[in-house]
KEDRENRO-400053 format. One record per residue (C-alpha): residue in one letter; x, y, z. Coordinates in steps of 0.001 Angstrom, whole numbers, plus 500000, padded with zeros to 6 digits. Example, Ala and Ser with C-alpha at 12.3 -4.5 7.8 and 13.67 -1.06 7.14 Angstrom:
2
a512300495500507800s513670498940507140
***
This chain:
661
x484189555075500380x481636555446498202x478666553386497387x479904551311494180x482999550716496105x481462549662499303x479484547534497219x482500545809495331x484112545024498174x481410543850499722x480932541402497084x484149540514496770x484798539814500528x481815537557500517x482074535651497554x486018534792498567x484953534146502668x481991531991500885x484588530086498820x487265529928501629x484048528047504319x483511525404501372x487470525317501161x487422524322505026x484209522440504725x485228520151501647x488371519783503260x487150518704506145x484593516232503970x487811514879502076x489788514249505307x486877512148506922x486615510509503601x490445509382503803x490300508274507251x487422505909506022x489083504819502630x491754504117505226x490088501934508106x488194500475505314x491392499307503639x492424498166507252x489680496148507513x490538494856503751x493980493930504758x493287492528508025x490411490327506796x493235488960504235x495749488383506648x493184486450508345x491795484299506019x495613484055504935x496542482819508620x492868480706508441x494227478811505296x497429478275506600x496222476582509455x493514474721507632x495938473197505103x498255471934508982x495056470393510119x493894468839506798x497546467418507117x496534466242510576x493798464778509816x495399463259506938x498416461796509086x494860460423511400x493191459306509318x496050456686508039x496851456571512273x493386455108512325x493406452587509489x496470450966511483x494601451151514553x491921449440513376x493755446510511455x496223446484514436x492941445292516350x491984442844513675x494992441096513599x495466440954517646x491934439502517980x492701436997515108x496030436234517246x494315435401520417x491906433462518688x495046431232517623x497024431329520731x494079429862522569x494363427186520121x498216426974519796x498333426708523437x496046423733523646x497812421855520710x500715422774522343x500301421337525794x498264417701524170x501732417368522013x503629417821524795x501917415243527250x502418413265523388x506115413671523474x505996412595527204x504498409500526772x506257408516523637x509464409356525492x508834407226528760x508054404183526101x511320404613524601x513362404861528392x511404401703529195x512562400174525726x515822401452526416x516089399872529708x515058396635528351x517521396898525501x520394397570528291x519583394487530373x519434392050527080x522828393263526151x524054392345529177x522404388927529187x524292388721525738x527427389881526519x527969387617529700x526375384499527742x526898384717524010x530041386963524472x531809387923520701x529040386139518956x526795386999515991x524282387615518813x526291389782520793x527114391753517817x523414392895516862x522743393901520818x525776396136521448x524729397582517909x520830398004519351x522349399396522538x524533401530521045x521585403041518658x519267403414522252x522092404510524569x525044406273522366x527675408269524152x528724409906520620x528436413525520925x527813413539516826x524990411325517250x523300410863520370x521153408013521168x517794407500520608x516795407609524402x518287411494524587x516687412317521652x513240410945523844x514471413257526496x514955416102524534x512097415908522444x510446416087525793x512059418739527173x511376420782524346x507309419774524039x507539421231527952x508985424185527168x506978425168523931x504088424636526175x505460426690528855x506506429564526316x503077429488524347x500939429572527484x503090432561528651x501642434523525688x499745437766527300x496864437510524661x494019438968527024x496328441936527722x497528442333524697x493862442764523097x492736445066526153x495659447308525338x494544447412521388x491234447692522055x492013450831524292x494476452402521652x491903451881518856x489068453776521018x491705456314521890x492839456881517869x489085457017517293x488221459398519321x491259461539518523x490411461072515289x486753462606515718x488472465680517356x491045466468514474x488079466504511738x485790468582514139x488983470503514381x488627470579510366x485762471080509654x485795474128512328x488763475954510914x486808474970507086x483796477030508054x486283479764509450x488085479523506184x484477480014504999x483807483404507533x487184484913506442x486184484793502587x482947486290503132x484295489016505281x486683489624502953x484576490087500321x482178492224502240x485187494256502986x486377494515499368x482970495927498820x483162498457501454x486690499334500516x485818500001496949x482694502238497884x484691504234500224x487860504597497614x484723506200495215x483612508573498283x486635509595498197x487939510337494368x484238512122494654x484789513939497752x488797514826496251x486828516316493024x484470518439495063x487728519982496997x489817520346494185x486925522268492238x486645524339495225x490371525214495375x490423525866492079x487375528292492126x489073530229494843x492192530727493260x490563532191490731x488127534171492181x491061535506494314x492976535968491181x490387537931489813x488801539889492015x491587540154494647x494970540933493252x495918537210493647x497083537917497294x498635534991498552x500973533834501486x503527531428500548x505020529566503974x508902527886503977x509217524321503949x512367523679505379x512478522123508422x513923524455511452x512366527288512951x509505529453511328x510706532774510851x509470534406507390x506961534445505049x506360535774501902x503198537869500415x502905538289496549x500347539887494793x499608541533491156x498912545263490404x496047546935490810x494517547506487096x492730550407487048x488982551014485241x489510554361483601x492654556062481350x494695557899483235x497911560023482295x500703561560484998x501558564635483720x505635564200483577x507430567688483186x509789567542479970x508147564132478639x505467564247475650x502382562804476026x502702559408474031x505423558362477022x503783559344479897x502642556701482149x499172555150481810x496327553487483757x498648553343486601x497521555448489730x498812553593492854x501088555740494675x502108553311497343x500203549614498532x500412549067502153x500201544923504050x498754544456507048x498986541300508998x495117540950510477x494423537976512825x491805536131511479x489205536066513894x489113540149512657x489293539818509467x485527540446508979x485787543947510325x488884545393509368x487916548162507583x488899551247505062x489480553642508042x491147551079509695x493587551220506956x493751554626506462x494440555151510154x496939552676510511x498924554225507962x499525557182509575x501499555578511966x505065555907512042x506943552840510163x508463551996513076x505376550923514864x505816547843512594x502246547837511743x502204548271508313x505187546892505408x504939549855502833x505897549013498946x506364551853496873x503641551648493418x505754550742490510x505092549956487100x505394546222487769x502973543937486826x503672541469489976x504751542018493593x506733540133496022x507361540858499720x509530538635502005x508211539857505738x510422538101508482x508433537931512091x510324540890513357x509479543256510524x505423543161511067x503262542904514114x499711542466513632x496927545814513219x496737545479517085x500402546002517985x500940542433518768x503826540419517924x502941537306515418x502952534324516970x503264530551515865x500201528506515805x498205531594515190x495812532021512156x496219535527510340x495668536851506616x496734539937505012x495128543015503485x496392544908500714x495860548363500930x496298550553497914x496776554498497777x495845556221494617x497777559483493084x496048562707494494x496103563381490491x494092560494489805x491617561067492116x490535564427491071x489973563097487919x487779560285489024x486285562802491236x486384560210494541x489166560456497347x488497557024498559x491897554442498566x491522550735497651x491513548036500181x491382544479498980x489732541463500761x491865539478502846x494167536495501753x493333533204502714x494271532029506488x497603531155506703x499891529462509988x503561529822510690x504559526677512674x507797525320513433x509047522263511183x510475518836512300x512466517058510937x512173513164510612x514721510411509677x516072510161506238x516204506633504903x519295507390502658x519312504592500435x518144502625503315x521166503095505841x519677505271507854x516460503534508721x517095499863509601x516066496759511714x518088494191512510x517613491667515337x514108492744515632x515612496244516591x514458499014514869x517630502028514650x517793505267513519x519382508892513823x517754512669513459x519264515754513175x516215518183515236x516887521781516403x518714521814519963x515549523182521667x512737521063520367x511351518319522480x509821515746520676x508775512245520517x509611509741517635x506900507368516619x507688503936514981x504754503014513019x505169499106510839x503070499078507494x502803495710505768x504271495075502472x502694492678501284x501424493225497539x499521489966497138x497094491039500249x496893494558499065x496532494313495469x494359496605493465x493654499293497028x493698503069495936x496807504713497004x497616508284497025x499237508278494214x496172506625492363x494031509151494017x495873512044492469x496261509915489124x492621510719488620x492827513826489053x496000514287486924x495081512299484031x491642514186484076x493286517271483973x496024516334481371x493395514663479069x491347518233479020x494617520520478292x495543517702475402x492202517545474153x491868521679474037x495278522083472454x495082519294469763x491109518715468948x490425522328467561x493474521758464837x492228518406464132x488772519788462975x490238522699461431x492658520048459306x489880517798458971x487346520376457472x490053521785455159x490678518776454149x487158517424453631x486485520740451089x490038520248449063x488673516505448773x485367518078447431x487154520202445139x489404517157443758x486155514888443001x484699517901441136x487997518098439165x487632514835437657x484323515266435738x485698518156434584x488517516218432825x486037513585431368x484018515941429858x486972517548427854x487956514346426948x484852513321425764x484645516361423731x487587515963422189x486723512671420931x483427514045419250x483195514073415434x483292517308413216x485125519459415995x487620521607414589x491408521605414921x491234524990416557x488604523585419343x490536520750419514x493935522892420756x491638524823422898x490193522154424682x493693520535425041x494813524152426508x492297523716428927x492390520007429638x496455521248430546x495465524064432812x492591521217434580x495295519244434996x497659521849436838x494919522506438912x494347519199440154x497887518330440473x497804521960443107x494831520152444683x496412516870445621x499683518651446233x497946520643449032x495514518119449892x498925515602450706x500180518500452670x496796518551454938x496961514864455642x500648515124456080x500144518305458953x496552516024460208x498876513238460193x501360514888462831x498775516393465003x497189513439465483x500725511629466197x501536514540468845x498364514152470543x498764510396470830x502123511087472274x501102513549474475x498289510825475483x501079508038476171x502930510194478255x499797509811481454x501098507449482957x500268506538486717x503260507248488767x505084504064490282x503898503619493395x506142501239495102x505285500481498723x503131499670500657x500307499748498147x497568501100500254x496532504817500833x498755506065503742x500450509831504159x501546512225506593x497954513581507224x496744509544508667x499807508592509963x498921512148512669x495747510629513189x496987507061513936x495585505775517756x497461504685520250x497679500985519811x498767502054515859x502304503051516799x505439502347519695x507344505496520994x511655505202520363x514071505219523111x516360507729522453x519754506266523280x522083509156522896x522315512586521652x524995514756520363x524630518549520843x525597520914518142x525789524783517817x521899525025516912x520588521004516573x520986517540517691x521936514877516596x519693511548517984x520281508026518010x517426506416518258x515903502434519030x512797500381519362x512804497139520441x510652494682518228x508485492040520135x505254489669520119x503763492735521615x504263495087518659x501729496168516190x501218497266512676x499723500648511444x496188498935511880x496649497930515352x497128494443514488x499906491975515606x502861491779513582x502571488421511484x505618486043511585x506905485964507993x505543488969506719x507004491855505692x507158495446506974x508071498880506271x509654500881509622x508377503920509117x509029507623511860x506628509926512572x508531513341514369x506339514753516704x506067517392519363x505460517266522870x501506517582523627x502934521235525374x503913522985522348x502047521345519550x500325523967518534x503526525705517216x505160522960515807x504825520698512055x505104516508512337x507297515261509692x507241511978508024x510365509936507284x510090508497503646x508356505264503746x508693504866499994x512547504632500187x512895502857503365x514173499099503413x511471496568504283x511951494135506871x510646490443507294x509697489609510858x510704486411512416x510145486634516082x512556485568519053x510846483019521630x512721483436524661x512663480531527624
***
């Protein structure tokens, strides 16, 4: 090869490995920087839920101490009132017993008087029998000793009177003031003192309500500075991606590997790549076809791919190439592709159709590029007067890796919970081990309100791409219009002075007839002319007019995608990187074999010990989003792709916990 080739390529290969490290390096950069955007919004969300939980509970113990503090007021005038009580029962007691002894002595009078009353009526009656005499004592005796039930006599009235002074004395004096006050005293000094513990109890869970809005603001502040690290750090990678493709669109054939998607085994690949353009005119001499057809600036006879593992990549060389191709096709070292006049090339390469530049068989997990390897018409290199073939630099790395396959939600049906049991089924390839990780995001929008998301993220980017491709399309036409129109303007204000002044000369004295008609003629052709002006000076505005409306249009149409769950920034890449405590490995309950997969059913039971994607306890009330992470067993990981069901489409779920005996 000679000089100003080695040279190129040298350049080439460097600039593109140069731009391929930052690649890996910003990448790297970016990926920290989401892992941090993440944890910070973590520590965002989890600082809400606690100050949520902290205001929950401080609005139960304000009613507490409410429901205490009313406890206490009753205490208190409960107190009062029994003090004031034995204070009259003391009293009560003493009036009661002196009235009694009273009623006693009153009533002893009156069995004496009664007595006395008997004995004169019998004096009368043996006597002064059926006399006036006798009359008024049986009435007397009657009134002191009557039998009538109706109306008892006043000597049982003496008795009961007395019986009753007795046993209002007896029942007042059985009164248990003294105890009754100890017992009030004791339950006031109890409510008290309960009382002081609810308000410490307060004023604790106040100051924690206090703690959880400081650290939530601290966190908001940490949140936002890492969601600007990261637009920042997501700038600085996409410029980097973007110079690469570039450069490698450029300077190296835009050689790329695309890699299937579909989930299943890896088994293909496919390598595209445009022309190679060459620097001088050159003509194939075609026997029987004139010179204006032949072919032109076209001298690849055939391009060769090679499949280089990349930790060789920086010394795979020209006579590498060149002796590789001597090989015989069936080595399966080379894929040959016959130089055509096409302007873009395309080469589906299944595993079993290339091995790699040392013999060996491609294998998954492995990092290899490819070289393109052009070689020039014998023709055209006698004319350039160099024998050396072209070899490009090498594509960027590329992987082939198996692909999971996680659950599809399905409108829903296929991911659900019910009875804190988490179900689902997976269709995976029959020889695949893997493990199926639950992983619970909140959805709760109030607590996660204005967080980036990954759909903001690449808003930004969008909006900042779409707002340079409107503003290139529409602005130069609007200054063109606008400039166009700005000199027609200039030309219509210069038209009318022009009219004045024929006006004005028509109006002067002693002009003839014959100047007259000639001004006239001219004031007519003035007049034609400015009627042209405005006619295209309407048709500027009208074209500025829609311009302008297609641009705002074009504006309108950035929108920010709908993001609708769970409103913080989550994705396949974190959920991989998710600890231990972040997730809860599914019991597979049965499987159903197939010709080449398997079909899964799949559980998790849902308990007090299960977590959220932050490692934090599920919340009673709140809601969550089951989402399934497909993974590989740790022994073949390196060949294999995680898959993430869609979280976005999957049926949230509100958790109520079961409290068993």
């Amino acid at each position: 090869m000679n000089s100003y080739n080695e040279n190129l390529q040298a350049s080439v290969l460097s600039s593109l490995s140069e731009q391929e490290l930052s690649i890996l390096k910003n990448k790297a950069n970016f990926d920290a920087s989401m892992f941090t955007l993440y944890y910070a919004e973590g520590a965002r969300i989890t600082a809400a839920e606690e100050l949520q939980i902290a205001n929950q509970n401080q609005a139960l113990q304000q009613l507490i101490l409410e429901q205490m503090t009313i406890d206490s007021d009753v205490s208190t005038n409960t107190l009062s009132s029994v003090n004031l009580s034995n204070q009259f029962i003391t009293q009560t007691v003493s009036n009661t017993a002196v009235a009694a002894a009273n009623v006693q002595i009153a009533a002893n009078a009156i069995l004496k008087l009664a007595s006395d009353v008997g004995s004169i009526f019998s004096m009368v009656s043996a006597a002064d029998f059926d006399t006036e005499i006798y009359d008024q004592s049986k009435y007397a005796n009657t009134l002191m000793n009557g039998k009538n039930p109706e109306s008892r006599g006043t000597a049982y009235l003496a008795e009961k009177s007395s019986q009753l002074g007795m046993e209002a004395s007896a029942t007042v004096a059985e009164i248990p003031s003294a105890s009754l006050t100890s017992k009030a005293e004791s339950t006031d000094a109890s409510i008290k003192s309960l009382l002081e513990v609810v308000t410490k109890d307060y004023i604790a869970i106040s100051e924690v309500v206090t703690a959880d809005t400081e650290a939530l603001a601290a966190a908001n502040t940490t949140e936002k500075a890492a969601e600007g690290d990261l637009e920042s750090k997501g700038s600085v990678l996409k410029s980097s991606v973007e110079a690469y493709r570039l450069s490698n669109r450029e300077l190296n054939h835009n050689l790329r590997v695309k890699i299937p998607d579909q989930p299943g085994d890896a088994t293909n690949y496919t390598v595209t790549f445009n022309r190679y353009r060459s620097p001088f005119k050159y003509q194939k001499t075609i026997p029987g076809v004139a010179d204006e057809n032949r072919e032109t600036g076209y001298p690849v006879q055939d391009y060769y791919l090679f499949l280089v593992k990349n930790s060789s990549k920086e010394i795979f060389s020209t006579s590498d190439a060149e002796g590789l191709i001597v090989e015989p096709e069936d080595a399966k070292k080379y894929i040959k592709i016959k130089g055509t006049d096409a302007k873009k090339y395309s080469e589906q390469i299944y595993l079993s159709d290339l091995k790699d530049t040392d013999g060996d068989d491609m294998k998954l997990g492995e990092r290899y590029v490819i070289f393109l390897f052009a070689v020039f018409d014998n023709s055209y290199k006698k004319i350039i007067n160099t024998f050396d073939d072209y070899l490009s630099a090498p594509s960027a790395y590329f992987e082939l890796k198996n692909r999971l396959s996680a659950p599809k939600p399905h409108d829903g049906t296929n991911i659900t919970v019910k009875d804190n049991t988490l179900t689902f089924s997976v269709k995976e390839v029959s020889t695949y081990k893997v493990s199926y990780r639950c992983i619970f995001l909140p959805n709760n929008p109030d607590l996660v309100k204005g967080l980036l998301t990954v759909e903001g993220l690449q808003t930004v980017e969008d909006q900042t791409e779409a707002l340079d491709e409107i503003f290139s399309k529409y602005n130069p036409e609007i200054e063109r219009l606008e400039a166009e129109i700005n000199t027609v303007s200039s030309k219509e204000s210069g038209m009318e002075p022009q009219k004045s002044d024929n006006l004005a000369k028509q109006e002067e004295e002693g002009i003839s007839d014959k100047e007259v008609k000639a001004l006239q003629k001219e004031y007519k052709e003035l007049e034609k002319v400015h009627i042209t002006i405005q006619e295209e000076l309407a048709l500027l505005e009208a074209a500025l007019a829609v311009v302008k409306k297609e641009k705002a249009d074009a504006m309108s149409e950035i929108e920010n995608p709908k993001h609708i769950k769970p409103g913080f920034f989550f994705n396949k890449t974190i959920a991989d990187g998710l600890e231990l405590d972040s997730y809860a490995v599914a019991t597979i309950d049965s499987e159903k074999k197939g010709e080449s997969e398997t079909k899964y059913e799949c559980s998790l039971e849902i308990d007090l010990t299960t977590t959220d994607n932050f490692g934090n306890s599920l919340i009673k009330g709140n809601s969550y989003i089951p989402v399934v992470l497909a993974v590989p067993h740790e022994e073949a990981a390196k060949q294999f792709i995680s898959d993430l069901s869609d979280f976005q489409k999957t049926e949230d779920f509100k958790y109520e916990p079961e409290l068993k005996e």
